[in-house]
Each structure stands twice: as C-alpha cells, then as structure tokens.
TORKOL-4160 file (C-alpha; in steps of 0.2 Angstrom, whole numbers, padded with zeros to 4 digits, m for minus):
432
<pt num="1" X="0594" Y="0465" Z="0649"/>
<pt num="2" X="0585" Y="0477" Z="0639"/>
<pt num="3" X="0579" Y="0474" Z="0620"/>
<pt num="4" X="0593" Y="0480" Z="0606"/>
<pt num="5" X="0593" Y="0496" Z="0601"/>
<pt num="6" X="0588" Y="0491" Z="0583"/>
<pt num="7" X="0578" Y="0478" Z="0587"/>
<pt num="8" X="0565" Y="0472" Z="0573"/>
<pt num="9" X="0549" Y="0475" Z="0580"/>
<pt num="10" X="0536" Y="0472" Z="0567"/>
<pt num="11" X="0520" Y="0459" Z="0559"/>
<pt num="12" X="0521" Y="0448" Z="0544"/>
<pt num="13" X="0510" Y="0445" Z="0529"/>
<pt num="14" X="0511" Y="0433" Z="0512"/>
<pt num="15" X="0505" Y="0439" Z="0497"/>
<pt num="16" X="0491" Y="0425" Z="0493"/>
<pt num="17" X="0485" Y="0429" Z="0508"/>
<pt num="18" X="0481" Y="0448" Z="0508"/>
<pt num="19" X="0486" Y="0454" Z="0489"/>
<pt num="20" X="0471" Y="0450" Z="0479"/>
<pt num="21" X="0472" Y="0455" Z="0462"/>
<pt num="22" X="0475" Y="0437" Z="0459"/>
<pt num="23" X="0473" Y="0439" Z="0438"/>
<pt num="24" X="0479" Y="0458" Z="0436"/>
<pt num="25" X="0492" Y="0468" Z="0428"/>
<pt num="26" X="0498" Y="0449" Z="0418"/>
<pt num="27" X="0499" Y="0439" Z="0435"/>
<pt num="28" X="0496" Y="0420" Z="0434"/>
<pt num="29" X="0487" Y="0408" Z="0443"/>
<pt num="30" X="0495" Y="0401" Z="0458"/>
<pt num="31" X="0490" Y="0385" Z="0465"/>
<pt num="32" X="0481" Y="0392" Z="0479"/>
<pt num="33" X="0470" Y="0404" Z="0465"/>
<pt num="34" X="0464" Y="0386" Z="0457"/>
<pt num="35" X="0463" Y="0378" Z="0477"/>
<pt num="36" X="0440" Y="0377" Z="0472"/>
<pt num="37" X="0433" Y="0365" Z="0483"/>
<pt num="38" X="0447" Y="0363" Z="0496"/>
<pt num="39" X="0443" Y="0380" Z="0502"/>
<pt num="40" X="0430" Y="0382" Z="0517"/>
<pt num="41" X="0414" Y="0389" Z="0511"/>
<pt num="42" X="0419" Y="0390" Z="0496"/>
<pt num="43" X="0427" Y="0405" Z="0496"/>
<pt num="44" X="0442" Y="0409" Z="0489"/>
<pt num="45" X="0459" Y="0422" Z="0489"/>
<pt num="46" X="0456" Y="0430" Z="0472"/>
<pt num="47" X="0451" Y="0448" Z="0483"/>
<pt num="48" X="0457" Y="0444" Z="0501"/>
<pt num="49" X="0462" Y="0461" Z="0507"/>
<pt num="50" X="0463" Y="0470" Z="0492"/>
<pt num="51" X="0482" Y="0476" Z="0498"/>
<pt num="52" X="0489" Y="0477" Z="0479"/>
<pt num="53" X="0479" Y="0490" Z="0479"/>
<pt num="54" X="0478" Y="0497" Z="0496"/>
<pt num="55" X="0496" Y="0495" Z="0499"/>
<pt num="56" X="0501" Y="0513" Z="0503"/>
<pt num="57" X="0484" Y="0514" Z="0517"/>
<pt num="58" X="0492" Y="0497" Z="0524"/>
<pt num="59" X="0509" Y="0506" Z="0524"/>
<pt num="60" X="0501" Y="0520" Z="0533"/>
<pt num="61" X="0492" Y="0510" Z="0547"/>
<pt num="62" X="0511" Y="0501" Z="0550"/>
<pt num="63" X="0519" Y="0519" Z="0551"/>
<pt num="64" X="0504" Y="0523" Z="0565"/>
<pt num="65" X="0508" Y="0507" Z="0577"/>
<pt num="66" X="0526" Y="0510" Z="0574"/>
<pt num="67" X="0532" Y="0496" Z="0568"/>
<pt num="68" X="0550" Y="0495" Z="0565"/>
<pt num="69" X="0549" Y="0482" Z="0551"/>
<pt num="70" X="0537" Y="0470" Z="0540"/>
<pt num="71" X="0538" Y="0455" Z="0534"/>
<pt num="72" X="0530" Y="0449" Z="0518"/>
<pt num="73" X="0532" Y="0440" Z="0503"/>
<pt num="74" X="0533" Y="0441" Z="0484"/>
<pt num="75" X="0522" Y="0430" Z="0474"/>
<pt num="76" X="0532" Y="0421" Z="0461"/>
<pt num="77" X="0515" Y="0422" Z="0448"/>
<pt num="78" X="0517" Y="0442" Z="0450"/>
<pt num="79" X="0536" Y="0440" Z="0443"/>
<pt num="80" X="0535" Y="0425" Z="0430"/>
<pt num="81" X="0518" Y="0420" Z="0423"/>
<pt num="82" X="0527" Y="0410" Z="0413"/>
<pt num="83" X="0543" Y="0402" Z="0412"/>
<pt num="84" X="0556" Y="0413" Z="0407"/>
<pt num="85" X="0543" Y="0428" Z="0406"/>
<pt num="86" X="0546" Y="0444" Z="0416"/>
<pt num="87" X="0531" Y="0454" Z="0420"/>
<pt num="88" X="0537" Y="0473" Z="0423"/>
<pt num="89" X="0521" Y="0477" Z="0432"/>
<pt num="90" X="0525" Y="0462" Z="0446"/>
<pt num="91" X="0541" Y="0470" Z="0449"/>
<pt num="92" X="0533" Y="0489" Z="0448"/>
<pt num="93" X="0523" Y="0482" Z="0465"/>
<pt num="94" X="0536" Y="0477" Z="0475"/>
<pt num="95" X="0546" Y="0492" Z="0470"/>
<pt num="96" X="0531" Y="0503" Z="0475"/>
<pt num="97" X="0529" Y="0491" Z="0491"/>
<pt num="98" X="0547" Y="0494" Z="0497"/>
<pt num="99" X="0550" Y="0512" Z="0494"/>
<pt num="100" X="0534" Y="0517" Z="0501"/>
<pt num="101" X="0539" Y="0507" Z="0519"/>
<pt num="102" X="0558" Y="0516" Z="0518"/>
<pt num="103" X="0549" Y="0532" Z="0517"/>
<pt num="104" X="0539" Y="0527" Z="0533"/>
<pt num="105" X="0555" Y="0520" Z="0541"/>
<pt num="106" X="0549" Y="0503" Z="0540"/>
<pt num="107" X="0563" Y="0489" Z="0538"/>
<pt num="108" X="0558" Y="0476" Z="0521"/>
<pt num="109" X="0562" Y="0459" Z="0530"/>
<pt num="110" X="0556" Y="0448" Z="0510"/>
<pt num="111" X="0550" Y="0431" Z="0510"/>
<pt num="112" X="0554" Y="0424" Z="0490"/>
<pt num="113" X="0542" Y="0409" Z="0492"/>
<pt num="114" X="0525" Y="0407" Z="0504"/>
<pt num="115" X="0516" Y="0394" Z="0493"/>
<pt num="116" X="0511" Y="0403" Z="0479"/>
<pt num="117" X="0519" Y="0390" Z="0467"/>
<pt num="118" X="0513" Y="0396" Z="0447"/>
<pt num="119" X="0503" Y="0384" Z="0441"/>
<pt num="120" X="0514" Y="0382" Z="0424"/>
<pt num="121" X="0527" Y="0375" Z="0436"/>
<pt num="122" X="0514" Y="0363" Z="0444"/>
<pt num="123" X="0509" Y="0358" Z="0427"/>
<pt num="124" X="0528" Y="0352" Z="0427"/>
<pt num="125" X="0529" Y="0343" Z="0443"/>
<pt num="126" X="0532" Y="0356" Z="0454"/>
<pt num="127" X="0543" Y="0352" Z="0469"/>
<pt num="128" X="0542" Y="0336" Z="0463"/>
<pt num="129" X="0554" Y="0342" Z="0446"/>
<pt num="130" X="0574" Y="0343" Z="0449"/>
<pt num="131" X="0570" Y="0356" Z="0436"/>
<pt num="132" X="0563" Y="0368" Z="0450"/>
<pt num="133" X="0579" Y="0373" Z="0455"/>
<pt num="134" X="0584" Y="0382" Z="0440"/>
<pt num="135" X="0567" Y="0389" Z="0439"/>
<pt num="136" X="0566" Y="0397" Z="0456"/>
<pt num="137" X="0583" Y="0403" Z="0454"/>
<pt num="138" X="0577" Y="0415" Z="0439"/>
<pt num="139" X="0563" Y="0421" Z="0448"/>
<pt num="140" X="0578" Y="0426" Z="0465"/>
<pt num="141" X="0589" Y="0433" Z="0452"/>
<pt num="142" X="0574" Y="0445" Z="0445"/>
<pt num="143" X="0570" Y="0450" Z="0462"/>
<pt num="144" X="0587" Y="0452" Z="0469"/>
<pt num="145" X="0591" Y="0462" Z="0454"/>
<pt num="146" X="0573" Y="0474" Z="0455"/>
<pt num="147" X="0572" Y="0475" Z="0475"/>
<pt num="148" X="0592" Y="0474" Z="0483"/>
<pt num="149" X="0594" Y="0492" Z="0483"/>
<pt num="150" X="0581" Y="0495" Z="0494"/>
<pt num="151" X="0577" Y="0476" Z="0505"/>
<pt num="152" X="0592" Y="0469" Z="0516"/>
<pt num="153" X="0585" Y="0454" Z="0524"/>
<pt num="154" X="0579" Y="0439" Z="0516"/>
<pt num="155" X="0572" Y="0423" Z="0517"/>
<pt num="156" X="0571" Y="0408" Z="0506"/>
<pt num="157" X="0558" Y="0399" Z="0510"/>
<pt num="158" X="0541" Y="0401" Z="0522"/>
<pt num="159" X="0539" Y="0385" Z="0532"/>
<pt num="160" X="0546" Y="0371" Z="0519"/>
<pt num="161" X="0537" Y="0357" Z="0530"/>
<pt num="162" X="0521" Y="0362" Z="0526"/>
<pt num="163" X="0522" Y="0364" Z="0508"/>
<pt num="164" X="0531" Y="0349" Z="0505"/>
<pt num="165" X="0525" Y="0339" Z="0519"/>
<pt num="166" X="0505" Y="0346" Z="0519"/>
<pt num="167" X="0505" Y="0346" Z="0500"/>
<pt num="168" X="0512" Y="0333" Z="0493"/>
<pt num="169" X="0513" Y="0317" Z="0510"/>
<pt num="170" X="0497" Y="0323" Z="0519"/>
<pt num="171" X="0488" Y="0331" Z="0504"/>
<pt num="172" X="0479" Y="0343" Z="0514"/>
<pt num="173" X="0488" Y="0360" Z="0505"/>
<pt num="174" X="0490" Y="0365" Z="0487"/>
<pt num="175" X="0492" Y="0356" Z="0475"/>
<pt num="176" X="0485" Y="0343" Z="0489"/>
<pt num="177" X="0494" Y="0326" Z="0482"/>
<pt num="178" X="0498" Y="0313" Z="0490"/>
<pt num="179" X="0515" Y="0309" Z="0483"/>
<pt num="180" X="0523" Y="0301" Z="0496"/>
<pt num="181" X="0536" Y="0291" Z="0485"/>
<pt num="182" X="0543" Y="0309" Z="0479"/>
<pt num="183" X="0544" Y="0315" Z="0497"/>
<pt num="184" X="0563" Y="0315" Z="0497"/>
<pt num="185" X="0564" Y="0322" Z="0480"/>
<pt num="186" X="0554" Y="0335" Z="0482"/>
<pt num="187" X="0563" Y="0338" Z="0500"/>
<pt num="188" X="0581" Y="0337" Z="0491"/>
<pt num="189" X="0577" Y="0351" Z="0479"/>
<pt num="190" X="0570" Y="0361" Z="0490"/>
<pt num="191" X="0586" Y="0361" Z="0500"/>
<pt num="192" X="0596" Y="0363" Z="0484"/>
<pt num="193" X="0585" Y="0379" Z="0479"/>
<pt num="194" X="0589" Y="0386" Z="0496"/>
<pt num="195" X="0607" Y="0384" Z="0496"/>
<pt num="196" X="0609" Y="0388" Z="0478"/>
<pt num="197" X="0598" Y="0405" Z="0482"/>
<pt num="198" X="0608" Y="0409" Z="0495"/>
<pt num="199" X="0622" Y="0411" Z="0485"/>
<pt num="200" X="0615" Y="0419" Z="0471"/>
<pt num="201" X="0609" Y="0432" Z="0482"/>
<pt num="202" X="0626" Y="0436" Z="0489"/>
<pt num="203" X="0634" Y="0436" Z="0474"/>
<pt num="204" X="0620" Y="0450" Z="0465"/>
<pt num="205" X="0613" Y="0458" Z="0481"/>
<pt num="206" X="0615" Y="0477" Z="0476"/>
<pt num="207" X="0617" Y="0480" Z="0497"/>
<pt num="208" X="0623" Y="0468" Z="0508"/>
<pt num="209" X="0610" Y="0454" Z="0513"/>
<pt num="210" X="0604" Y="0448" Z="0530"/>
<pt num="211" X="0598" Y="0431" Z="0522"/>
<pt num="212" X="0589" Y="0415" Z="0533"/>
<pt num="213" X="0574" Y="0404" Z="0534"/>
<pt num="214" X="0558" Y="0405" Z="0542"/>
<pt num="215" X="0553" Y="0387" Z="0549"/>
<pt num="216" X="0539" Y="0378" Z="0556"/>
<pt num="217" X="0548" Y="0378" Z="0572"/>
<pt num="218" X="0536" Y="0368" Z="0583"/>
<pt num="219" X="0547" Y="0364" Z="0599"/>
<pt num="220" X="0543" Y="0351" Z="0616"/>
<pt num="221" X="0541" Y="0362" Z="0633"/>
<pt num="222" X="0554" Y="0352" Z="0645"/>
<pt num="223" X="0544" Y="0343" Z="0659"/>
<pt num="224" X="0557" Y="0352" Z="0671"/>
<pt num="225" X="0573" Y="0364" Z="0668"/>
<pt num="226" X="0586" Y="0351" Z="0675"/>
<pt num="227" X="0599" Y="0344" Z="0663"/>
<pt num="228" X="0589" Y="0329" Z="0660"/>
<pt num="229" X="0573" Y="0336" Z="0657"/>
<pt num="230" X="0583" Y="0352" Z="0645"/>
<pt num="231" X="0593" Y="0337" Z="0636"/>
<pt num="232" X="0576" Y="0326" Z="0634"/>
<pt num="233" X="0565" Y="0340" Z="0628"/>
<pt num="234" X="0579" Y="0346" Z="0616"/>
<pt num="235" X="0584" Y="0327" Z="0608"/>
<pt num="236" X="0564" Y="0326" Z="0605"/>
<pt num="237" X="0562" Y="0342" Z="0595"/>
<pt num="238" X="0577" Y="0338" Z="0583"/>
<pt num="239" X="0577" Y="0322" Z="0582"/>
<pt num="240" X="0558" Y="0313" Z="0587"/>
<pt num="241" X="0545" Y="0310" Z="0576"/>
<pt num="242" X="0542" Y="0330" Z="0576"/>
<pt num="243" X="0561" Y="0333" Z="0571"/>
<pt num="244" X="0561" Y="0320" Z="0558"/>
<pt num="245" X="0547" Y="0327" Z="0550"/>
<pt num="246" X="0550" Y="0345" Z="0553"/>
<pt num="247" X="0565" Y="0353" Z="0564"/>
<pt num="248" X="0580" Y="0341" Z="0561"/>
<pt num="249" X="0577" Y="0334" Z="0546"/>
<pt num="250" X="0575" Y="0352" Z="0536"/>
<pt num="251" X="0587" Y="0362" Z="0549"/>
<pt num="252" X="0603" Y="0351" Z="0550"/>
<pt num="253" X="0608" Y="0351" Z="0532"/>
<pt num="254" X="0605" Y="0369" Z="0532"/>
<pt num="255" X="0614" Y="0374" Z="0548"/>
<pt num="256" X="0624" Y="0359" Z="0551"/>
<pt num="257" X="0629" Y="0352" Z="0535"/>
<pt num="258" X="0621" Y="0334" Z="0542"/>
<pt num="259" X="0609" Y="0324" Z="0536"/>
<pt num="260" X="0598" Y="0316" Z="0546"/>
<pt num="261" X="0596" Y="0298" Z="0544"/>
<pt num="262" X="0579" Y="0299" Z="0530"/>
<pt num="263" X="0590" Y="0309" Z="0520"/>
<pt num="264" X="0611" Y="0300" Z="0521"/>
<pt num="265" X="0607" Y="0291" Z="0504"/>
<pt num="266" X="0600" Y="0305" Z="0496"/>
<pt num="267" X="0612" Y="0319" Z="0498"/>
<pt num="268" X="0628" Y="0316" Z="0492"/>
<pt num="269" X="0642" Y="0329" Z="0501"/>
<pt num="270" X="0643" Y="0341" Z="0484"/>
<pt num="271" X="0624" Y="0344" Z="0488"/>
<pt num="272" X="0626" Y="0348" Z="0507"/>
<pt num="273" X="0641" Y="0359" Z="0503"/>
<pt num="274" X="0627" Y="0367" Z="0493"/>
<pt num="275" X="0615" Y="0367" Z="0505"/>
<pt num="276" X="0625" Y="0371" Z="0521"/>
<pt num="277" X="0629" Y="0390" Z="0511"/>
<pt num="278" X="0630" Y="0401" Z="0528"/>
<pt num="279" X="0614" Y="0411" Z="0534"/>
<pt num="280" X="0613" Y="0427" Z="0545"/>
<pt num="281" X="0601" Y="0421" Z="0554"/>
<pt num="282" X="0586" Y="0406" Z="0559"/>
<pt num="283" X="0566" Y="0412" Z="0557"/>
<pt num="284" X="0556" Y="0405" Z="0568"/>
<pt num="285" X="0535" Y="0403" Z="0567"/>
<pt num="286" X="0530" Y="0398" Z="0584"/>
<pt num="287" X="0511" Y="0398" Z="0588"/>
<pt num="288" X="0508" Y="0382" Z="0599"/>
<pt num="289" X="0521" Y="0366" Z="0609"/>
<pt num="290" X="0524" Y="0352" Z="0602"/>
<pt num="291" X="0520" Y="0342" Z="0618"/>
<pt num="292" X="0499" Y="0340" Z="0613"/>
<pt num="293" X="0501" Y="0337" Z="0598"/>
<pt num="294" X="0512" Y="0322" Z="0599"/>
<pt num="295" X="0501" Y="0316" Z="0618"/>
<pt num="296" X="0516" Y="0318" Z="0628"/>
<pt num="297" X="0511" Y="0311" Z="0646"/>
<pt num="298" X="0521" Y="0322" Z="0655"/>
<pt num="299" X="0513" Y="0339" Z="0647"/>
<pt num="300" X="0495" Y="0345" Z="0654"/>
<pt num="301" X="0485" Y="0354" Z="0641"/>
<pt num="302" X="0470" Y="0351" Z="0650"/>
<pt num="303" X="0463" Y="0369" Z="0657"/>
<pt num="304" X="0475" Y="0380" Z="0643"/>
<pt num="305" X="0470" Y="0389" Z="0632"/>
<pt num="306" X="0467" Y="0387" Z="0614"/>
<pt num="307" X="0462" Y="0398" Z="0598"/>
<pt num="308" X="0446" Y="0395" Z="0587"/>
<pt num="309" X="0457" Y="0383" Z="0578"/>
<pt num="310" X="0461" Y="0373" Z="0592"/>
<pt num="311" X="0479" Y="0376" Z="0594"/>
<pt num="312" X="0482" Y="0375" Z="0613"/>
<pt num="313" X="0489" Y="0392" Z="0621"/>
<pt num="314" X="0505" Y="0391" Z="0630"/>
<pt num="315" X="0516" Y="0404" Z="0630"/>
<pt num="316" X="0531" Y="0395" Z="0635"/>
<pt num="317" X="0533" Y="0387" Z="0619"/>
<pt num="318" X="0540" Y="0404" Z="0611"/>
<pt num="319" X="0556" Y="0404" Z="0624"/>
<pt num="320" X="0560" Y="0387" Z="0623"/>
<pt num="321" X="0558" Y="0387" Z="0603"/>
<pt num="322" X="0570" Y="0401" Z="0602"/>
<pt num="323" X="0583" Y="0393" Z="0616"/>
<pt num="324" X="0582" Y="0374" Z="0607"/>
<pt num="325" X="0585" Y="0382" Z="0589"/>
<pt num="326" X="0600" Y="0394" Z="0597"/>
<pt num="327" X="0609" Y="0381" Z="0609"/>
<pt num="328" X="0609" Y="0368" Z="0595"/>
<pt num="329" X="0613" Y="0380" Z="0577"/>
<pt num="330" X="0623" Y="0393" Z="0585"/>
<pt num="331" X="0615" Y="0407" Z="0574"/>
<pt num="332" X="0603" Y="0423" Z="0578"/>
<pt num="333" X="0584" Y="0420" Z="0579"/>
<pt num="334" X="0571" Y="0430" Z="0572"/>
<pt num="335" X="0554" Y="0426" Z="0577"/>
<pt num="336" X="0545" Y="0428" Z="0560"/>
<pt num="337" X="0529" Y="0421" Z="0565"/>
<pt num="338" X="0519" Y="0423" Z="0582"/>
<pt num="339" X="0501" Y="0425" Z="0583"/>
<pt num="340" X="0484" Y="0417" Z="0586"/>
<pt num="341" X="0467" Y="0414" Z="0578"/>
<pt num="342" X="0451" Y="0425" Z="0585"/>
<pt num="343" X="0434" Y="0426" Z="0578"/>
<pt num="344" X="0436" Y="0446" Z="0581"/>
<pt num="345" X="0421" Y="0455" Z="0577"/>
<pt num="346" X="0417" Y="0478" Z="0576"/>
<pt num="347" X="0409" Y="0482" Z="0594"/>
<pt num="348" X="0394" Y="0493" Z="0595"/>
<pt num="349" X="0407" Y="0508" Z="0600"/>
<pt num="350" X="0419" Y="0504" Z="0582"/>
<pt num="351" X="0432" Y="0496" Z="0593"/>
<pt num="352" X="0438" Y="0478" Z="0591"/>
<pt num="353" X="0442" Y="0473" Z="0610"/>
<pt num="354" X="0451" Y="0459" Z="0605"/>
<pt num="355" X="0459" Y="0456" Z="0624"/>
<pt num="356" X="0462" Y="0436" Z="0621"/>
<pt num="357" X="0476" Y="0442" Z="0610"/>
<pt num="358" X="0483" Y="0455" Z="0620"/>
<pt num="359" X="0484" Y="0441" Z="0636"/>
<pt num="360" X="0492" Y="0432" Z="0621"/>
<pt num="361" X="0506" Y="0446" Z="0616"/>
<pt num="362" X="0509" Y="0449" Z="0635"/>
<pt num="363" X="0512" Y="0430" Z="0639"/>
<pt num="364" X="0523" Y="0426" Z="0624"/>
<pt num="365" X="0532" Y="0442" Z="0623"/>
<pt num="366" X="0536" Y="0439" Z="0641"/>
<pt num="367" X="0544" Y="0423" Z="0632"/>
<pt num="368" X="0554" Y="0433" Z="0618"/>
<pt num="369" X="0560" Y="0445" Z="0635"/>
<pt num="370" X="0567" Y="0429" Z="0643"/>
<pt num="371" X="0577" Y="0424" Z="0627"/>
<pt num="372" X="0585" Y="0442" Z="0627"/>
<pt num="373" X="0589" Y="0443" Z="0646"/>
<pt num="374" X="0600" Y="0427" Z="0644"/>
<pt num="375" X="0610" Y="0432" Z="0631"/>
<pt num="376" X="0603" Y="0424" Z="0616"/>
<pt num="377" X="0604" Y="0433" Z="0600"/>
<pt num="378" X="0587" Y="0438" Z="0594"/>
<pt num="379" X="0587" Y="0451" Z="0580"/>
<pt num="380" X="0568" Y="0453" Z="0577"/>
<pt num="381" X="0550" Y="0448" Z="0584"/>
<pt num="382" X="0534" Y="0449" Z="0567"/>
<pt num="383" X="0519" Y="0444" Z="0573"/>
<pt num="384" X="0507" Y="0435" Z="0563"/>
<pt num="385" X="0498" Y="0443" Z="0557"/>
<pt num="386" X="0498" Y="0462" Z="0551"/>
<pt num="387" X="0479" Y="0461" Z="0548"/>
<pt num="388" X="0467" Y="0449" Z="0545"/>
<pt num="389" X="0469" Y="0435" Z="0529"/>
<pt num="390" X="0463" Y="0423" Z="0518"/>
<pt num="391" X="0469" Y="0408" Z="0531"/>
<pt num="392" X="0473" Y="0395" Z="0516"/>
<pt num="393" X="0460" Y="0380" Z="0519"/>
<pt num="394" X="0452" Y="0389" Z="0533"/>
<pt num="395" X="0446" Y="0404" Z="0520"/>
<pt num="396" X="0442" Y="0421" Z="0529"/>
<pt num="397" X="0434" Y="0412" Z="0548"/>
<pt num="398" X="0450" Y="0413" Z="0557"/>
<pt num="399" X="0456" Y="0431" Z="0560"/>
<pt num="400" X="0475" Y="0433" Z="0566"/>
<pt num="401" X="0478" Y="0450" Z="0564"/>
<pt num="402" X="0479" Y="0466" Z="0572"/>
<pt num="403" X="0470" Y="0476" Z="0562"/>
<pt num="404" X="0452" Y="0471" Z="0557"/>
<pt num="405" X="0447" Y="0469" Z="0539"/>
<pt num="406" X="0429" Y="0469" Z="0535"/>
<pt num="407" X="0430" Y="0459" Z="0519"/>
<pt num="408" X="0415" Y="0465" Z="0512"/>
<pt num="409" X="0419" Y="0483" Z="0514"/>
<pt num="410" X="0440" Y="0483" Z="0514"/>
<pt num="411" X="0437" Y="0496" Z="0530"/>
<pt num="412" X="0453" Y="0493" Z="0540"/>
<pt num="413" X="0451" Y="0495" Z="0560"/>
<pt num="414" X="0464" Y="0494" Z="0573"/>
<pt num="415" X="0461" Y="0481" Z="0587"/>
<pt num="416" X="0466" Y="0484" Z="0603"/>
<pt num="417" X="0479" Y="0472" Z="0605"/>
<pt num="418" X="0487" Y="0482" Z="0591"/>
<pt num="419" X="0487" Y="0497" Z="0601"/>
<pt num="420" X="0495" Y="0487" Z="0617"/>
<pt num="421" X="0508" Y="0480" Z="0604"/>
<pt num="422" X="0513" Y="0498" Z="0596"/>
<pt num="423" X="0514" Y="0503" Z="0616"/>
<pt num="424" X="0530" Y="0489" Z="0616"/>
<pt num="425" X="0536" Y="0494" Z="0603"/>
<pt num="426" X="0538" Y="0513" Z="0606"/>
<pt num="427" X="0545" Y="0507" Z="0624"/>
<pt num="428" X="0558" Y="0493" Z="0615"/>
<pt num="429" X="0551" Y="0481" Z="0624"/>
<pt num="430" X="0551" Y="0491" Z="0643"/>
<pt num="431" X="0530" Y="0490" Z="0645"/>
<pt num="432" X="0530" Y="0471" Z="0646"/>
C-alpha cells in the first residue's frame, strides 16, 4: 500500500531549544532559561540556534528538502511574560513563523507547551497549582485567537511524562523537584488543561482544527508475533511498570475515558468527561524499546546499536509503537518524534556524512512503511530533529538533526541523511 497522497512528511523542533532570544522583544524567563548548573558544561539555551532570528533561512532550508510539514512549538514566556500580560511581539513571531511556512507550502503542525513553563508560574507552584489550568488556558485562547487562521493541527502537550515525571518525581528536568507527594496533582491538572484546551480550541479555532498529543510512546517489542507474544507485549506497554508511569496511566483517561488504577480516587467522572474531549489524532515520539530499559530477558540488546546517548537502536520499536497505540485507542497516529543522537561533525570537503542516521531513517522508516501497508492510519512522520539543538540537560554535545549548526558561527549545513530523507519525501515514501 502506498503512503497517502497528503501524507505529513516533515521534522520537529521546540522553541527552548532552537529560538534563542531567550530575553528579547518583552519575553520572560522560562524555567529552562534559569536551568544554571543542571546544564552540561555549563552552557546554556539563551542563543541555541539563533532561529528567532533566522526563522525565514530555516523556512528556506525546509522548502529545499521538501518538507511537507513542521512541527514546532510556541513558548508560553514569548506570549505572557506575566500573568494576564499579552506581549504583541510574541504573537508577531509566530505570525511571521506561520505565514512564512504557508508561503513555502509547509503544513504548521503547533505544539502549545514543550516545557518552557514562565518562571512567574513556577514561582506559584507550577503544575503542582490547580490554578494552572486557568493560566494555560489564557495563553491557548491568545494563540488560537493569533494563529487559527493560518495553523490546523495542534497539540496540547509535548511528552507530559517527562515534565511531570522527570521534573517534579525524578527531579532530573526543570524545575528539578522532587515532589513526589504532588505527583497526582500535578498529573490531574495536566489532564484537566488538556481536555479543557481541547475544547476551547474548537469552540475559537478560526479553521477547523486537527488537535492531539504527542507522547513519550516507549513501547515492548513482542518476543514473537503469535497471539500470546502480541497480547503479552501489548498488556506490558499499557499497563506495566512503563504504562503506569507513562503509556496507560496518561493515555487511557485521554482516549479511553479510564483511569487507571493510581489515578480512580483522584479523578471523579465530571473530570474524565473533561479529560476524555475527542482528539483527531495520537502523536507518538519514538526513539528507542522499552524492552532494555526495563531488562526484559527475553529481548537481546547485546550487538545493537545505540546513539551517543546510549539509547539502543532498533528499528522495530517504531512499528510496533504505532500498532500497540492504534489496536488499543482506535485513532490515527502521527509519528511526532523519530530521531537519534550523533556527534556529527563538517568534513574536510564541507559535507556532514552523517550515514549512521541515514541507516537509522532507512531501518525505521521501513517500520512507518509497515504500519501503512496493514492499514493503520498514520497521517504524518516529523523527525526529530529539523537541526541541531540545545538537547535540555545534555546542552549542545548531542546532535539530532538534519541539518548541522555550527553554534559558534550559526552557519547552517545540510547532512547527508537529510538529503536521503528529502529523496523519500519527493518519492512519498516509494525510495524506501
């Protein structure tokens, strides 16, 4: 079966980590602008890769590989450096941003919140204050209202796990807490700020929306593809010690309207009715299995792969995340992260050969092909990552995209796996 006619080809970004500009034009601090010592090397995303201002050469690069869409978020600080406050220059950006990728025939596919949390509204708790709900939905109301005309698809939130989970349980992201009595409270009003949104998006959308979620989707590979090893493999990512932190515990009240069992005495049924608003579609971020990281006997990691950050290789993972998340939600994938960690460096000729990524997009993509043979719905495939970022914790070692950045310089170069990837594309998917 061949890849839809308007399939979503593209690569994703977040604004903390490519923006810059992190005090111009009235923006606030985020709590990744204050992150100081948790930062490898001690650097920092104040300039990352300069794109506030460099937006329209990024744009051009995305119209040269032939991207069909892009991914990328607004930072809340941009829009209300205070509460209550609209900052006309924030919303002039994402205007700019928007109009310039229509006119390049680029599809806007807007992420409202990738962790750039103002720090005014960690001050007051954060996701930890009930009172976050309303202040999230006056920012979604001043987007909606600024970019609706031109942006169709939406999603509510960038992997909820890990800023809930990684920052305020394991304390290892911004704000780095370890608030682990306010775990279901935060948890709770993340949901109720995602169903609530959902909502308010429909209702003031000036087009009509495409609105869904992009998760941590870290899935088992089965051990073999009879009905006991698909069953087993499925029951573990929903509902093991990797679902209950991650895939179940966040998905089934959104797509299900169920609890699962952390979360039966904190949700009363007016909340999932909230909660459980329809979506057009599930985001997926996909990099590595779940069966190393949890030591599953059964899985042999030993001889794959794995990216400078360690994350073991497999390209299996990508079809069976998108199958599990289809077979047990019932609603259209988008893969809204796929990608992998390089230390990728200029060749004496100018060129980045970059061909462990390229192996990378050919085994996964063969994945994504898969899904689309059987039938399954997938609307769109954004690699991670567009170029290369300020990778949170890890600062500017790590480098996931596909085009090089010299930080010191800005000078954008186009690897080579980018230029096997815009050959897929301008095949729809035929030269895998």
């Amino acid at each position: 079966m061949a890849f839809p006619k308007n399939f979503l080809w593209g690569a994703a970004s977040s604004a903390t980590q490519i923006e810059g500009a992190w005090n111009e034009d009235g923006k606030c601090p985020s709590i990744w602008d204050v992150a100081g010592k948790h930062i490898e090397n001690g650097q920092d995303c104040h300039t990352a890769c300069d794109h506030y201002h460099r937006y329209k050469e990024d744009v051009a690069l995305m119209k040269e590989l032939g991207l069909k869409s892009y991914r990328f978020s607004v930072n809340w600080c941009r829009i209300m450096p205070e509460k209550g406050k609209v900052d006309p220059k924030g919303l002039a950006f994402y205007k700019n941003l928007t109009e310039e990728l229509r006119a390049a025939g680029i599809e806007p596919l807007v992420t409202l919140y990738h962790w750039d949390l103002p720090v005014w509204a960690d001050k007051e708790g954060g996701w930890k204050n009930p009172k976050i709900v309303e202040w999230f939905l006056a920012y979604v109301q001043t987007v909606v209202e600024a970019l609706s005309d031109q942006v169709r698809y939406w999603m509510t939130f960038n992997e909820p796990q890990v800023f809930i989970m990684s920052a305020y349980v394991l304390g290892n992201f911004a704000p780095f807490q370890h608030a682990i009595l306010s775990y279901k409270n935060c948890l709770r009003n993340m949901l109720l700020a995602h169903g609530k949104a959902i909502l308010l998006i429909r209702e003031a959308a000036k087009t009509t929306p495409k609105i869904g979620i992009a998760m941590a989707a870290t899935t088992y590979i089965p051990d073999s593809e009879d009905e006991e090893g698909l069953r087993d493999a499925a029951e573990r990512t929903f509902t093991s010690t990797v679902g209950e932190g991650s895939n179940g515990l966040y998905m089934d009240p959104i797509a299900l309207g169920k609890p699962s069992k952390m979360l039966r005495r904190k949700l009363s049924a007016e909340d999932l009715k909230i909660i459980s608003a329809p979506i057009d579609f599930i985001g997926v971020n996909v990099y590595q299995p779940a069966n190393p990281l949890f030591k599953d006997s059964h899985y042999q990691a030993d001889g794959l792969p794995k990216s400078m950050l360690g994350w073991v290789i497999d390209g299996r993972c990508l079809y069976w995340t998108i199958r599990q998340y289809y077979e047990r939600y019932h609603l259209p994938i988008m893969v809204t992260e796929n990608g992998m960690a390089n230390p990728d460096a200029i060749g004496s000729d100018g060129l980045v050969h970059d061909e462990v990524r390229t192996t990378f997009l050919k085994e996964f993509l063969r994945g994504l092909k898969r899904a689309v043979d059987e039938g399954i719905p997938v609307v769109g495939y954004q690699h991670w990552s567009i170029m290369d970022n300020f990778e949170w914790c890890s600062g500017y070692g790590p480098r996931f995209g596909l085009i090089h950045v010299d930080y010191e310089t800005q000078k954008r170069t186009i690897k080579e796996s980018a230029k096997y990837y815009a050959a897929v594309i301008a095949s729809n998917g035929e030269k895998l």
